[in-house]
C-alpha positions in Angstrom: -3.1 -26.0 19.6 -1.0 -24.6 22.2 1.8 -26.9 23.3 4.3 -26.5 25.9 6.4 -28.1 28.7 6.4 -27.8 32.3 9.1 -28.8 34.8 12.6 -28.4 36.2 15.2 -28.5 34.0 15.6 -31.3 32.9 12.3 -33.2 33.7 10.2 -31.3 31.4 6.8 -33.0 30.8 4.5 -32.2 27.2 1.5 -30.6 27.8 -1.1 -28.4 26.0 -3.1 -25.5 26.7 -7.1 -25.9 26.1 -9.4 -23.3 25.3 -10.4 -22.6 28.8 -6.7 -21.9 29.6 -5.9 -25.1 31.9 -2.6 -26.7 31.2 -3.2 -30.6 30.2 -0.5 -33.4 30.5 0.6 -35.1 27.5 2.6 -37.6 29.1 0.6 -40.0 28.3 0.4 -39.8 24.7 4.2 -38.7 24.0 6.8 -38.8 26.4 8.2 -35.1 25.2 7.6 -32.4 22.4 10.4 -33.0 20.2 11.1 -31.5 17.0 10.4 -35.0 15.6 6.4 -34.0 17.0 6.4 -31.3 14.6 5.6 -32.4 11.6 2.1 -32.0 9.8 0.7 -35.8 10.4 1.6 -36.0 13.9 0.2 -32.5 14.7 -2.8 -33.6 13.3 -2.9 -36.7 15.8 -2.5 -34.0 18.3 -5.5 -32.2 17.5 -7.5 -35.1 17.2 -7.4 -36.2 20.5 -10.3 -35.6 23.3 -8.7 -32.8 25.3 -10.8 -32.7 28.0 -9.9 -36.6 28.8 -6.7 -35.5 29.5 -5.1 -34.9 33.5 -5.2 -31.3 34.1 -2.1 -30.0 35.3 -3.2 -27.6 38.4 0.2 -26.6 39.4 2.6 -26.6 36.5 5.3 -24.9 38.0 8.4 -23.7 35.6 7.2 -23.4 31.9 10.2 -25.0 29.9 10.9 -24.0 26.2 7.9 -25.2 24.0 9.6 -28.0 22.4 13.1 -29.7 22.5 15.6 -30.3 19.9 16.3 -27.1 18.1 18.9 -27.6 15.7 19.2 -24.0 14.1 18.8 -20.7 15.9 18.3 -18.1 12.8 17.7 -14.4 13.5 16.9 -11.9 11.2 18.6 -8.6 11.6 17.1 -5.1 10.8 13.5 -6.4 9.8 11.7 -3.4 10.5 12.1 0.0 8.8 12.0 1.9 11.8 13.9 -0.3 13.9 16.7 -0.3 11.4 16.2 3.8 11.4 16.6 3.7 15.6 19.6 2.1 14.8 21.2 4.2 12.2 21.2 1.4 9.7 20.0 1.4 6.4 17.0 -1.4 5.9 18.5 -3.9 3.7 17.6 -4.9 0.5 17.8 -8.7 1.2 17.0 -10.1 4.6 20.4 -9.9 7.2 20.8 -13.4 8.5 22.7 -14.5 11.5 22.9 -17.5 14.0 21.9 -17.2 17.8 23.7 -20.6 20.0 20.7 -22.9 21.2 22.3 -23.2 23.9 21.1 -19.8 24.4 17.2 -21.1 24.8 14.9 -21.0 28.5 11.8 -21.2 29.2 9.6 -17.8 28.8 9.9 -16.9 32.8 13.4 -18.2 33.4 16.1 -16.2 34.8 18.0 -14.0 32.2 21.4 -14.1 33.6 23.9 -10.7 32.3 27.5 -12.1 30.8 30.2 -11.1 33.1 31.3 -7.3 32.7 28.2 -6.8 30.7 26.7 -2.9 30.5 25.3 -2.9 27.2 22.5 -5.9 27.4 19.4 -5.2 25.7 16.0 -6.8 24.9 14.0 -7.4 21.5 10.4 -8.9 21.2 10.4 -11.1 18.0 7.7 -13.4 16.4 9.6 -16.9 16.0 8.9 -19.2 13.5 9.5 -23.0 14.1 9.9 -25.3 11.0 7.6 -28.6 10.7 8.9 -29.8 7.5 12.1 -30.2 5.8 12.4 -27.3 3.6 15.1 -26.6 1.1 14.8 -23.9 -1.9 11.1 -23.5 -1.2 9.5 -21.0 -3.7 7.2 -18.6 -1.5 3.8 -19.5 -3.0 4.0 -22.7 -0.2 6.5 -22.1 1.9 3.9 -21.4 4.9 3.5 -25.3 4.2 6.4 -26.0 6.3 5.4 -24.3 9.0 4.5 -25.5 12.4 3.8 -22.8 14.7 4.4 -20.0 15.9 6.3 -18.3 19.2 7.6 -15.4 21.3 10.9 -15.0 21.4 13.0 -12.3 23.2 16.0 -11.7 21.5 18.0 -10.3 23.7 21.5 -9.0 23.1 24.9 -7.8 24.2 25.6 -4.3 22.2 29.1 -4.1 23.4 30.0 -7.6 22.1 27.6 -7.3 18.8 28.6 -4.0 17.3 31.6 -2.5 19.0 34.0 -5.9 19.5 34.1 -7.0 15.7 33.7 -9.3 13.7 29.9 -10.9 13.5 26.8 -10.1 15.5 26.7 -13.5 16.9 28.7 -13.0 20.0 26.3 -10.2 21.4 23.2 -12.6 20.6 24.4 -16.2 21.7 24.9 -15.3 25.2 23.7 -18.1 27.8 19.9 -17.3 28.5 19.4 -15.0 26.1 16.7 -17.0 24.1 13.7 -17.1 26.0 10.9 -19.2 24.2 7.2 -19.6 24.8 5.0 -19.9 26.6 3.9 -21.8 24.2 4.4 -23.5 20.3 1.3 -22.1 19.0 0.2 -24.2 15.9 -0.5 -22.3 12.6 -4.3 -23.1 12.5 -4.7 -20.5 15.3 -2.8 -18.2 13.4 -5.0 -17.0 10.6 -2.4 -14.0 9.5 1.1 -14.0 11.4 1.7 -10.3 9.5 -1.2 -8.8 11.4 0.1 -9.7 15.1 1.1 -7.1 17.7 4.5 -7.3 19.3 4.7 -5.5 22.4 8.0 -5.3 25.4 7.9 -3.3 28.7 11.0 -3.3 31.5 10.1 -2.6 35.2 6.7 -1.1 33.7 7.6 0.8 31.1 6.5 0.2 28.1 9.2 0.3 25.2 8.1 -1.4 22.7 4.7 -1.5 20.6 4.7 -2.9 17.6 2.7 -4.9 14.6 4.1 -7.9 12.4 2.4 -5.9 10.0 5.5 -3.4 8.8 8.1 -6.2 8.5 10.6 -5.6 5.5 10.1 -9.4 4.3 7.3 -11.9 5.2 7.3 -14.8 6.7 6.8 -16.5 3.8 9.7 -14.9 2.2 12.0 -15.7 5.2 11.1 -19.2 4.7 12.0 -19.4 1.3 14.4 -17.5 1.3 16.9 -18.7 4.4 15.5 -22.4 2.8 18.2 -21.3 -0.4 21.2 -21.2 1.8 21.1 -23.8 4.4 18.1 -26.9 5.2 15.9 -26.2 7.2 14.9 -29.2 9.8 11.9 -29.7 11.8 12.6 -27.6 15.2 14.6 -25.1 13.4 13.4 -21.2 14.7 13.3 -18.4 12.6 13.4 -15.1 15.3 11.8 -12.7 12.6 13.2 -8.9 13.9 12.3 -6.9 16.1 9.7 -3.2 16.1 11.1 -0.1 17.4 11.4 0.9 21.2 15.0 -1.3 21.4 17.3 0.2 25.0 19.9 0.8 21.9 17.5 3.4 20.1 16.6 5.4 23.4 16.8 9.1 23.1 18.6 11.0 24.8 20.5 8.1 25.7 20.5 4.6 25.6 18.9 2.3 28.0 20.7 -1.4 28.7 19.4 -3.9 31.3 20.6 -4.1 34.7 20.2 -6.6 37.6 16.6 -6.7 39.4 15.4 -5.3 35.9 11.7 -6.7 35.2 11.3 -7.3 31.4 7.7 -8.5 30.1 6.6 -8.9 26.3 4.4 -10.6 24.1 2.3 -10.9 20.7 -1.3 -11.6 20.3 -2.6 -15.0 20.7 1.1 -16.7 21.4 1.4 -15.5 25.2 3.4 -13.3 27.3 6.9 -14.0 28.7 8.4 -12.3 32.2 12.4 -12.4 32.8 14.1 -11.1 35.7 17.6 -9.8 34.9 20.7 -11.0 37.3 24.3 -10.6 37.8 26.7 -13.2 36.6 25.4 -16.4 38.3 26.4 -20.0 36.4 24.3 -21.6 39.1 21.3 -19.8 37.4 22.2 -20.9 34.4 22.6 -24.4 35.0 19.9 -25.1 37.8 
């Protein structure tokens, strides 16, 4: 299944997406896509029912964030060889873990809204992995068992307040609207391998990143069990997996950093596409 919200902020209404690609309101069998929703038994209600008895939504409007209710926002630094090479970094030997706020989430197309004083803002395609089942020290063998889907996620991120103003990398990545989620929650039974998905980002056209799930340093099943060793992880949690080369950071001659107007698209096969337009320092944005 793909599921998804619609609606202003606030308002947000469950739907899914059927196979012929019309949205379909799910109002009246939940009243929201909680994190609660996401467990194995009540996805499989989901799938059971008749889709095509279900109100068509013609005009959906805003796509909201997939679900509600994250709890934990956990990124995972460096995952790719040569996106840890772009950055003059050596690739770890155990995953780099760090926290991204929640309150950092919107919907796919929302506004993405620079901090104030901000010239080093930059974007990051990532495969996000949202947590059905309770899972703490999962061994590896099962740990896609607590799995419920799967999303985009553009990780996008302040250099100037991640690497050069000390301290931990969460204050370049926690940024208000710098979590964009969706289109859609796609369900792991249209997922038949999520390290064979390509990851691709573009900004006003330009395509910067193209990428494949394929060359990450440590699986998804490893990042599972492994982040499941140090802290619970609770239905709605997201996993944002790393990001593929092409990063404005890594840009030769020079770097390349968002600016307002900017036009950022990205995607991965099968979970959607996202579209952000970049702004100025607006709260009105933010909280509209």
């Amino acid at each position: 299944m793909k599921l998804m919200r619609y609606g202003t902020k606030g308002n947000e209404k469950p739907a899914l997406m059927d196979a012929d690609g019309q949205v379909r309101c799910l109002s009246g069998v939940i009243p929201d896509i909680t994190a609660a929703i996401l467990s194995s038994d009540n996805l499989k209600r989901l799938a059971a029912l008749d889709v095509k008895a279900l109100p068509v939504v013609s005009q959906p409007g805003r796509i909201a964030p997939p679900y509600s209710g994250t709890g934990k926002f956990i990124c995972v630094g460096l995952n790719y060889a040569d996106h840890a090479a772009e950055s003059g970094m050596a690739v770890p030997a155990e995953p780099v873990l760090f926290m991204k706020a929640t309150s950092a989430i919107i919907g796919c197309n929302d506004p993405v809204v620079l901090p104030q004083n901000s010239i080093k803002s930059d974007w990051e395609v990532e495969l996000g992995v949202v947590i059905g089942t309770t899972a703490r020290y999962v061994p590896e063998a099962n740990a896609m068992e607590y799995v419920a889907g799967y999303c985009v996620v553009n990780d996008l991120s302040e250099r100037e307040y991640q690497l050069e103003r000390g301290g931990q990398w969460d204050k370049g990545k926690g940024c208000d609207t710098f979590g964009p989620i969706g289109p859609w929650l796609v369900t792991t039974d249209e997922v038949a391998d999520p390290q064979n998905l390509d990851l691709w980002l573009e900004v006003n056209g330009k395509k910067y990143q193209q990428g494949t799930t394929r060359t990450m340093v440590f699986t998804v099943a490893h990042l599972v069990s492994y982040i499941s060793r140090f802290m619970t992880l609770y239905p709605g949690d997201i996993i944002s997996t790393g990001t593929p080369p092409g990063v404005g950071l890594g840009q030769k001659p020079s770097p390349v950093f968002l600016k307002p107007g900017d036009q950022m698209r990205l995607g991965i096969t099968g979970l959607g596409v996202q579209s952000q337009t970049t702004h100025a320092w607006n709260p009105a944005l933010i909280d509209g």
